[in-house]
N, C-alpha and C positions, 0 to 999 in steps of 0.2 A: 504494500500500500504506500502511495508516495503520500506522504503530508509533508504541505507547504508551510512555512511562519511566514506571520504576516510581519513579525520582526526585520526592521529594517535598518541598515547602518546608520546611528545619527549623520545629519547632514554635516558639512564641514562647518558653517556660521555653530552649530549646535557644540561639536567638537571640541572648538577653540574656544566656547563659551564657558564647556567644563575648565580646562586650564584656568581660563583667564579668573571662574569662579574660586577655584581652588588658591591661587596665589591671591584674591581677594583677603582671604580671612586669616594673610599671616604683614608683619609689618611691612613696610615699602620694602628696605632692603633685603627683607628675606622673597620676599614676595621677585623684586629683580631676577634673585640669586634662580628660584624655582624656574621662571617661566623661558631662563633662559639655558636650564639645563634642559630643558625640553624643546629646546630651539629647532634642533633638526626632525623632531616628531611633526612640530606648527608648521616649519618650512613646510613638509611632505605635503600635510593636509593642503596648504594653500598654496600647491602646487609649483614647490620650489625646490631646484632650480628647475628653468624651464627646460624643455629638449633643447633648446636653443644654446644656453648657459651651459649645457652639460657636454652640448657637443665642442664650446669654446674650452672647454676647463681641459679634457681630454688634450687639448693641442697644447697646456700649457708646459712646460717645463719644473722640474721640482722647486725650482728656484722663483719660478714667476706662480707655482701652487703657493708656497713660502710668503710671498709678499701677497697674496689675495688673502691668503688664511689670516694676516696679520693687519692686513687693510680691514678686513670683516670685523674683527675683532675691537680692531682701535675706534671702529664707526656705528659698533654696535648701537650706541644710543639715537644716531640718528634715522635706524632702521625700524622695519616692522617691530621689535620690540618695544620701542617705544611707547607704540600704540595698545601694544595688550599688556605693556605697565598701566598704561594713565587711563584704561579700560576697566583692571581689578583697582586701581586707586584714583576713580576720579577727581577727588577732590585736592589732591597732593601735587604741587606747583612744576609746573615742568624742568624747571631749572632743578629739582630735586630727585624728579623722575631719572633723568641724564643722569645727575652723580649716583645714584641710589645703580643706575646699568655698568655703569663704570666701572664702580666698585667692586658689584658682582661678577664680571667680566677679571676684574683685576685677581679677585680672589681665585677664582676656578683656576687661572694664570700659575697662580703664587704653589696652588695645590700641587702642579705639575713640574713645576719649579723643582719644588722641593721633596718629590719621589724621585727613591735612590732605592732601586731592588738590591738591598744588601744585605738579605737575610728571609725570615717568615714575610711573606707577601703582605699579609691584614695586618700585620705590624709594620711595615714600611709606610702600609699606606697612611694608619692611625696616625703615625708620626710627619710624615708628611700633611696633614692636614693639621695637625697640631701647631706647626712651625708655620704653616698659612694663616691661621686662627690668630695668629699671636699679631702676627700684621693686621690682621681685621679682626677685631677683637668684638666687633658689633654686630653679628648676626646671633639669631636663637642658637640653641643646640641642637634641636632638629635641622636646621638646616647645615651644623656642622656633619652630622649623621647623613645627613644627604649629599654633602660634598663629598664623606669616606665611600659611601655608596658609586658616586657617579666616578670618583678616581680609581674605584678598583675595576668598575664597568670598563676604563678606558684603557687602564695601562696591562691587563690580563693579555 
């Protein structure tokens, strides 16, 4: 017997509303730190990069990958981020939206910075985030927990 669900994939506006809800109910800068560790899940949904952008990236050289990955980064706040910061915090002044991305940006930075596989794995990484923390010492601890999470995600 075939049965159908009438379940359908939330649409992408629905999506990005969960994110953008969830980084709602934590402080600006953690709320940053969130929506941008999620950055390449929102890219996908809102259909980035294009074919277009993908076929360019393919031509580029490691060296010109290097300087886009690092252009990305340093312009983060002038990007779609931006917008699904000052979306979960409307009311929070944009000159603080920008340092509140910045900083998150800086930190995630400092995480990877300062991972050195020189022993137990979740202990490099503990400590590496620990030694980032100390630089940004103004995020919750859940989002320091979600920094150890996303640096073990990347450097495995």
């Amino acid at each position: 017997m075939n049965q159908t669900s009438n379940q359908t994939e939330p649409s992408p506006e629905e999506q990005i509303a969960e994110f953008v809800a969830s980084a709602a109910k934590q402080p600006l800068l953690d709320a940053a730190f969130e929506l941008w560790r999620w950055r390449n899940r929102l890219n996908s949904i809102e259909g980035r990069p294009t074919a277009e952008e993908i076929r360019i990236n393919r031509t580029l050289t490691p060296q010109q990958m290097g300087e886009k990955y690092r252009y990305d980064r340093d312009h983060a706040h002038e990007g779609p981020m931006f917008g699904y910061l000052k979306r979960a915090h409307p009311r929070a002044d944009d000159a603080a939206i920008r340092k509140a991305i910045i900083t998150a940006v800086k930190f995630e930075s400092a995480t990877e910075a300062h991972f050195k596989w020189d022993g137990d794995f979740w202990a490099c990484v503990v400590r590496a985030v620990a030694q980032a923390a100390a630089e940004y010492p103004d995020f919750l601890e859940t989002t320091y927990r979600d920094a150890r999470n996303n640096l073990a995600y990347y450097m495995k």
